[in-house]
N, C-alpha and C positions, 0 to 999 in steps of 0.2 A: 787341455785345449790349446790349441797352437793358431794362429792369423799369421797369412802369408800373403803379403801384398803382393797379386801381379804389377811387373813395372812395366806391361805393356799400357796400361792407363794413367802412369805417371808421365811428367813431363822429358819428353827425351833430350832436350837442350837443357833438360836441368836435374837431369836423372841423379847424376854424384848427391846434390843437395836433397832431395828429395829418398832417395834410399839414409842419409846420416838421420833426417826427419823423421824416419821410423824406425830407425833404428834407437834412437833416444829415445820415443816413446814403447821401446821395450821389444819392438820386433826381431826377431833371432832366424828365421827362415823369408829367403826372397822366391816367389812362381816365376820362371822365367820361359815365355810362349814362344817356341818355335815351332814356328809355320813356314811353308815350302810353298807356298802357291800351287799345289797339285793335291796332297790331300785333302786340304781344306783350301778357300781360295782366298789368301791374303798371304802376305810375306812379313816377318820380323827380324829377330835375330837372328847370329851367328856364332859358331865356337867364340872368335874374339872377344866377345861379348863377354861370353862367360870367362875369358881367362885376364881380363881384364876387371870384373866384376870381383873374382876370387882374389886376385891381386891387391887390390885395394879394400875389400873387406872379407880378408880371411878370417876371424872367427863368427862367422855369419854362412847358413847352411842356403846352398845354390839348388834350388829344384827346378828340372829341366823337363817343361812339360813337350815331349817331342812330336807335336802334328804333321809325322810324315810319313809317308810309304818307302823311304828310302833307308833302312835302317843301315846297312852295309858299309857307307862311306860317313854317316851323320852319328850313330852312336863311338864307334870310337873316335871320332874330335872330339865329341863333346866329354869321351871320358880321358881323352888327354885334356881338355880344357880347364878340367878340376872340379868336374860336377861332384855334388854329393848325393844327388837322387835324380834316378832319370824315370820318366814316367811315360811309358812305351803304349800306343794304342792297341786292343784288341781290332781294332777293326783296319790295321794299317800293313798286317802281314800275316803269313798262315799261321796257325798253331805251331806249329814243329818249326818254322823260325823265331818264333817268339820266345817257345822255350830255350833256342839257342840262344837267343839275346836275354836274357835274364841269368843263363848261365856266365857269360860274359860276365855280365855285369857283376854278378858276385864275386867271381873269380877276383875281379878287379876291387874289390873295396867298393861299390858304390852300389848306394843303397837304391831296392825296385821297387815302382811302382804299377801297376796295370791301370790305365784308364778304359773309360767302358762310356760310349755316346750314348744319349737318352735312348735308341732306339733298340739296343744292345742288354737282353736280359741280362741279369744279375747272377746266373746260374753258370756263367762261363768264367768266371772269377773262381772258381773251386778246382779246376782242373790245373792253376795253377798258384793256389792258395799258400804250399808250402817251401816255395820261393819270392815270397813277397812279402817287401814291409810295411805296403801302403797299395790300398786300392784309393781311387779317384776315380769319382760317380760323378758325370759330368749332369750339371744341374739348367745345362742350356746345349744346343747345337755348337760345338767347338769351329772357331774360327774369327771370330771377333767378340772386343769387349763390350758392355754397355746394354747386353740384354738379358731380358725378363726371365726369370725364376719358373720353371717348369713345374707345377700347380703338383704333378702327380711323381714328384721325385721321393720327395719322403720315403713312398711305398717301396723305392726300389734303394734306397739307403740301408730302410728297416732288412730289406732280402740282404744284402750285401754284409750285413753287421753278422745275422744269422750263420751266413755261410763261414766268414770267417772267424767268428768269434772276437774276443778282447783282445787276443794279442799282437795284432795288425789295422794300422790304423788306417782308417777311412777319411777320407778328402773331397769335398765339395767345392764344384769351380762352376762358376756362373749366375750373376744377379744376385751374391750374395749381399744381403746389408742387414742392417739393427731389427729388421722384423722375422728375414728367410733365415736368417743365422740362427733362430732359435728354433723351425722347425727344423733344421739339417742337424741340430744339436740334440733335438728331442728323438729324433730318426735314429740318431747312434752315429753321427760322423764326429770326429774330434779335431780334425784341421780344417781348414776355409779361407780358401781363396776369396779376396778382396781386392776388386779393382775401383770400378769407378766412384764406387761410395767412400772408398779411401781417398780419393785424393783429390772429391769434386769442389771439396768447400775451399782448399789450400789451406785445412788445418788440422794435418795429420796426426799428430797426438790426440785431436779432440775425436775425429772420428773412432781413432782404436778404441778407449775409454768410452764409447758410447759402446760398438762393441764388448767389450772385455766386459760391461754393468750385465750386459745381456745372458753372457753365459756362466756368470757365477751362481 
């Protein structure tokens, strides 16, 4: 079981301190939301981001969740940037680019993911099942942080585990905290995206440890 704080819900004037804050309380992987204002409509970060991020906490694994239809010029920054997993939308370009882009990506050392938006059956994840180390089942509408838990996810976790089996892990991003974390756990997802329940109290070790009591 793995938590992966997005730092788009942490504080950006104070991001450095806030990534060592979970990192001491034991965190080993950062989500990091890039959004383009075209696929989804909000904007975040940038390569620098991430090559800067890497920089300063290289043994700490960087995942790049990429909300864009532009894969062409944004996956390779970001794989020069030093990502360690990029996580490419199904719903952001054809098939047969996607598979180019995953090919890339291995080529390259960095580790795939497929995301899949709530509306997005579960059954398109198999067609490219055996170049992927991680599917992410989006557990809300991708685009902003801070919202609700999509009641009927589970059921399409449970299809998702199915398809892939055990040896590819499963990632939920959206409205996770100490109650949804244990139905996205009980579904069969083994990573989980935590944003604002991370870091609403300003007491990030306490909230992981409430987490972490949840899934053992």
């Amino acid at each position: 079981m793995l938590i992966a704080p997005s730092i788009l819900n942490a504080d950006n004037l104070n991001l450095e301190n806030d990534v060592k804050d979970a990192i001491a309380a034991g965190i080993s992987r950062f989500h990091i939301d890039i959004m383009d204002g075209h696929f989804v409509p909000n904007l975040s970060f940038g390569p620098q981001l991430v090559q800067d991020f890497k920089r300063e906490f290289p043994m700490t694994e960087s995942e790049i969740h990429l909300m864009s239809d532009n894969p062409d010029d944004l996956i390779p920054a970001f794989v020069d940037a030093g990502a360690d997993l990029i996580e490419l939308h199904y719903e952001a370009m054809s098939e047969k680019k996607l598979d180019y882009w995953l090919d890339y990506l291995i080529s390259n050392d960095v580790k795939t993911s497929l995301a899949i938006n709530p509306d997005t059956p579960s059954d398109v994840v198999a067609k490219f099942a055996s170049k992927l180390d991680q599917v992410l089942v989006m557990t809300v509408h991708p685009g902003f942080g801070g919202q609700k838990f999509i009641e009927d996810s589970a059921e399409k976790i449970k299809q998702a585990r199915e398809i892939v089996g055990n040896d590819i892990a499963i990632e939920v991003d959206g409205g996770v905290n100490d109650q949804t974390i244990k139905i996205a756990k009980d579904a069969g997802a083994n990573v989980f995206v935590v944003g604002s329940y991370l870091y609403k109290d300003g007491d990030i070790a306490n909230q992981v440890r409430k987490l972490e009591n949840v899934l053992k």
